[in-house]
C-alpha positions in Angstrom: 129.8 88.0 109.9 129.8 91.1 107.4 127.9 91.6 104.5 128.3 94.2 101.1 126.4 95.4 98.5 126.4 97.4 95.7 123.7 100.0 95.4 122.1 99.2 91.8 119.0 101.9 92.0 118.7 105.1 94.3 117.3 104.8 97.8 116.9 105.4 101.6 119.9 103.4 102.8 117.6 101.9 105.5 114.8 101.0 102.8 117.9 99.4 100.9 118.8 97.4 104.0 115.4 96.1 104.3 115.4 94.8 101.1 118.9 92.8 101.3 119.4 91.6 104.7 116.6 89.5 106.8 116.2 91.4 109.9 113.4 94.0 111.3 113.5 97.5 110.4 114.0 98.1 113.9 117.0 95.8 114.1 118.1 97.8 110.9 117.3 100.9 112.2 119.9 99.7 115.6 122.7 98.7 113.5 122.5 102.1 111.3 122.5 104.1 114.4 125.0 102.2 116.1 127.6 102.6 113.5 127.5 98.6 111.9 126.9 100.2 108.8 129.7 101.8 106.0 128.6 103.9 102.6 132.0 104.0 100.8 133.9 103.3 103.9 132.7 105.7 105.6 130.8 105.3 109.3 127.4 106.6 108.8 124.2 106.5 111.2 121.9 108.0 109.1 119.1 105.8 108.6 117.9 108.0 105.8 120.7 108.6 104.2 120.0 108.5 99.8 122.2 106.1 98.1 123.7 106.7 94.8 124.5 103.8 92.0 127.2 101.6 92.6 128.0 102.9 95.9 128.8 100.6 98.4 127.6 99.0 101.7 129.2 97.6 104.0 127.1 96.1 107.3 129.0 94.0 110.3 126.8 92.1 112.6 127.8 92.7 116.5 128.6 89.2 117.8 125.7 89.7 120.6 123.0 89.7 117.6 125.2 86.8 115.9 124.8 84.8 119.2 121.4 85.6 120.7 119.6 82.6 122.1 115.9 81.9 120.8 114.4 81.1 123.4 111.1 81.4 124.6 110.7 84.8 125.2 112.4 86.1 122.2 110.5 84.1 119.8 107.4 85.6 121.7 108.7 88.9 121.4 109.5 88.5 118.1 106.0 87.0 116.8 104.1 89.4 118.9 103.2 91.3 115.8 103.4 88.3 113.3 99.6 86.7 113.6 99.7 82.7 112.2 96.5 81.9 111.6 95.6 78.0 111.1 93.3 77.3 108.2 93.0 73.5 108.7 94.7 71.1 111.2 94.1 66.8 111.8 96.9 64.8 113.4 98.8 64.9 109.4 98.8 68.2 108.4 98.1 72.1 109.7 97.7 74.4 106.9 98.2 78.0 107.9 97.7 81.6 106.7 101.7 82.7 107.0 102.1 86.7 107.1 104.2 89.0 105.6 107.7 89.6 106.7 107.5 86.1 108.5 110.2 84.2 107.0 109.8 80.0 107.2 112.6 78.6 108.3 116.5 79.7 110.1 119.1 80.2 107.7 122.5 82.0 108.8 121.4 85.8 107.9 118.3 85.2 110.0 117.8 86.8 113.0 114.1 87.3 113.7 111.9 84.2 114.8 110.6 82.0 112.1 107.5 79.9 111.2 109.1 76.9 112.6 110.2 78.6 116.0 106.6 79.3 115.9 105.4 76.0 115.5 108.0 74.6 118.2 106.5 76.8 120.4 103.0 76.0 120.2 104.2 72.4 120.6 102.8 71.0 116.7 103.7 68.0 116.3 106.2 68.0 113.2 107.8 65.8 110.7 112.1 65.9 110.7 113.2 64.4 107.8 113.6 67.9 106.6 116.2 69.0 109.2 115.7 70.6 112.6 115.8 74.0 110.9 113.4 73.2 108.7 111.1 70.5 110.7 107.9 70.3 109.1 108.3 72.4 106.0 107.5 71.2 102.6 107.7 74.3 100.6 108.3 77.7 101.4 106.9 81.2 100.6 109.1 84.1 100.4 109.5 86.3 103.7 107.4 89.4 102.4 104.6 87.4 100.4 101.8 86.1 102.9 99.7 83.2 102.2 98.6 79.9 102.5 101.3 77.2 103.3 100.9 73.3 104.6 103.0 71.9 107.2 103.5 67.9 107.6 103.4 66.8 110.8 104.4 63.5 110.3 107.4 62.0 108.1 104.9 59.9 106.5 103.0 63.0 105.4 106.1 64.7 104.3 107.0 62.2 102.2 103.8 61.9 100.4 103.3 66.0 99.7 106.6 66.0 98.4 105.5 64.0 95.6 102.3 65.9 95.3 104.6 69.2 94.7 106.5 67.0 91.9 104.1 65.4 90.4 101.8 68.9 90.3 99.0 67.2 92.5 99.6 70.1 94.9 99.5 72.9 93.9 98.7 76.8 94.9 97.2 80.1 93.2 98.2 83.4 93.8 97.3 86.9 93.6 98.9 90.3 93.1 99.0 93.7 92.3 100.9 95.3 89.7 101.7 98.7 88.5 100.6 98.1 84.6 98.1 96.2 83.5 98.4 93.1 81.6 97.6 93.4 77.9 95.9 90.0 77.6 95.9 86.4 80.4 99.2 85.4 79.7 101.6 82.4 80.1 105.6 83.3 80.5 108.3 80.3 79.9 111.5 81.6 81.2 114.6 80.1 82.0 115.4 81.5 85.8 118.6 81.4 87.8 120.5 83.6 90.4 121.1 87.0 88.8 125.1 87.0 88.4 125.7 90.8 89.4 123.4 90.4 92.8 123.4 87.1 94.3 119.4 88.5 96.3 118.2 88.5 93.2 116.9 85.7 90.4 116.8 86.6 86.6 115.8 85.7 83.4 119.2 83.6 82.4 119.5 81.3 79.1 121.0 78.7 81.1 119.0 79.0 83.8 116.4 76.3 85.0 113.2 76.1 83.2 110.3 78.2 84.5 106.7 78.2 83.6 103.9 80.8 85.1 100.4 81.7 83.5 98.6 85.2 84.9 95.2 86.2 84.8 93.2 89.8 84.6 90.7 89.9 87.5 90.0 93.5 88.0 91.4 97.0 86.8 92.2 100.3 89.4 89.5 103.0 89.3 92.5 105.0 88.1 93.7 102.1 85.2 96.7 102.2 86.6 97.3 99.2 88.6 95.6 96.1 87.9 94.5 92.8 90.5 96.3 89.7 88.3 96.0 86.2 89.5 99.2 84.1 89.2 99.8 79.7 88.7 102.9 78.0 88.6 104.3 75.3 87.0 107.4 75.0 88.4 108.4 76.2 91.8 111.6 78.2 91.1 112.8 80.7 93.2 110.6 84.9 93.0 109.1 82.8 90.0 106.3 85.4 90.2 108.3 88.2 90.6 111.4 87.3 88.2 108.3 86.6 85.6 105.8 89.9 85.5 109.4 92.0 85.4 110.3 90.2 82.4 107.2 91.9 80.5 107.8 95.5 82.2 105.3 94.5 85.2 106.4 95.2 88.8 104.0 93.7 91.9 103.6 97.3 93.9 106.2 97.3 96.8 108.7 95.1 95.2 111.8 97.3 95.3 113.9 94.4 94.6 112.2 93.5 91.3 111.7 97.2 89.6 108.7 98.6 91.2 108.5 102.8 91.3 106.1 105.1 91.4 104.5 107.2 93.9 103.5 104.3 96.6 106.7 105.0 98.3 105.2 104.4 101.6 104.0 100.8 101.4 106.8 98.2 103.0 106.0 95.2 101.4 105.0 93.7 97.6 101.8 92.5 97.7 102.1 89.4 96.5 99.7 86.6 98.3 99.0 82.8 98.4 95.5 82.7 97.9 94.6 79.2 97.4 96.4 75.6 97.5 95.3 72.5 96.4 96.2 68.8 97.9 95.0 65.2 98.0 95.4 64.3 101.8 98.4 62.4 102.0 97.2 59.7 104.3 93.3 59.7 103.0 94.1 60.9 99.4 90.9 63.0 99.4 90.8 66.0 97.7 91.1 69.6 99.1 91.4 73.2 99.1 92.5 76.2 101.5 92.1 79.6 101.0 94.2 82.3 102.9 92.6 85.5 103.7 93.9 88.4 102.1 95.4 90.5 104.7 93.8 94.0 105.6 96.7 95.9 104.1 95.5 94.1 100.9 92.3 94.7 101.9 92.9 98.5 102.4 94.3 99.0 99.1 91.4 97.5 97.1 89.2 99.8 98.9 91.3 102.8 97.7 92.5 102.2 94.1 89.6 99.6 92.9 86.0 99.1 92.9 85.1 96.5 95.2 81.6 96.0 94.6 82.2 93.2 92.5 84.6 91.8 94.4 83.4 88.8 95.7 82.6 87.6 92.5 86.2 88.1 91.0 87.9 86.7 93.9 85.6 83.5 94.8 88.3 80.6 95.2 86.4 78.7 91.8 86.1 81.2 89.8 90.1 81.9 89.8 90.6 78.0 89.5 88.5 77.5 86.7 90.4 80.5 84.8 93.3 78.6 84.6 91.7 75.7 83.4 93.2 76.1 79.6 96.7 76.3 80.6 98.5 73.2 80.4 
């Protein structure tokens, strides 16, 4: 299987790599060095190497990787520096804390272990109505955003919290950072579907499917230059979040896909996050919440760029629920 690209923005060639194809950098750093990859036809094993616009890329997968077997030790090897962390589990559901760079379920450009190889292998009990790639998943966060998901571990619980997610019973709230602040809380209806001239991306398209977000100010950088927003959805559409805050000249810091420059080079993911979700149980209909730690890189950043001494106040799990309350 070989994949191409056209370069739309300058960058490292293996940075651009990690942002289109869903391996490791490691695994991207192999294929580069191994002489998988083509700039403008030509063989290169640079993993460095800066790309120019509308050059192009051209990566072939060795059959080995295409037909590597995930069994138990890979998936081990694999996860060994991808921590799951379970918020909440009965015999229905588990609710987990999913990390970055974790993506949820196969598909056939992944190569790395997934949530559900993860769950097979710690023997949870899941539902299948879904399909076997996709056994107990009910919705899905991004591979690079981290945060709170539920998984249904019976059909009948399945069946029920896929209503909630129509019907807006379930729900989740999010948080990010981004590198302007927002002028005032915000709501953003645009129409999103597949960006025509890269099929990664999503964009703002007139015909496109109808897309509702609202976004909260919680707390401003030291500096005034990046702010702490809070994000809820009203439809789940695909980078919602991240199609949406580039729409008004926002970018969530790291998200190279979506716009974001600037001077934090270094980090390797957007930090976007799933902070809270919301849920009647689907076999006891009571009502209840999860919140997902925010994960120390997170963590680290707020301690840099923001002053945290109020923190616990701006990020208490009610206090971000309640803000929302005036959107409809």
């Amino acid at each position: 299987m070989d994949k191409n690209f056209i370069v739309f923005e300058t960058n490292r060639l293996d940075k651009f790599l990690s942002l289109h194809i869903d391996a490791s950098r490691n695994q991207i750093e192999q294929l580069i060095k191994k002489g998988f990859v083509k700039v403008d036809n030509k063989q290169t094993t640079k993993t460095g190497l800066k790309l120019k616009q509308n050059q192009k890329i051209d990566v072939s997968f060795p059959e080995v990787e295409l037909n590597k077997r995930k069994d138990e030790d890979f998936i081990k090897e694999s996860l060994k520096d991808k921590e799951v962390k379970v918020i909440y589990e009965d015999e229905h559901i588990l609710v987990v804390n999913k990390p970055y760079n974790l993506t949820v379920h196969d598909a056939p450009s992944v190569k790395d272990a997934t949530l559900v190889d993860w769950l097979k292998l710690k023997n949870i009990s899941l539902s299948t109505i879904s399909g076997e790639e996709r056994h107990g998943i009910v919705h899905r966060l991004d591979k690079g955003t981290s945060g709170v998901m539920v998984v249904a571990k019976t059909n009948e619980a399945h069946i029920n919290l896929s209503k909630q997610l129509e019907d807006k019973t379930m729900g989740r709230y999010y948080l990010a950072i981004i590198d302007l602040p927002l002028k005032e809380n915000i709501i953003i209806e645009k129409p999103i579907a597949r960006n025509p001239n890269n099929r990664l991306k999503m964009a703002i398209v007139e015909n496109g499917k109808f897309a509702k977000s609202a976004f909260n100010k919680i707390a401003l950088s030291k500096n005034e230059k990046y702010e702490l927003i809070a994000a809820k959805l009203f439809t789940g559409r695909t980078h919602q979040i991240r199609v949406h805050i580039s729409s008004i000249n926002r970018h969530i810091i790291g998200d190279n896909l979506y716009g974001f420059k600037g001077e934090l080079n270094k980090i390797n993911r957007f930090y976007l996050h799933a902070y809270s979700l919301y849920l009647n149980h689907p076999i006891t209909n009571k009502q209840m919440n999860f919140k997902a730690d925010i994960p120390n890189d997170m963590n680290n950043f707020f301690t840099q760029y923001f002053n945290t001494e109020n923190f616990d106040e701006q990020l208490d799990e009610n206090n971000i629920i309640s803000s929302f309350s005036t959107f409809n």
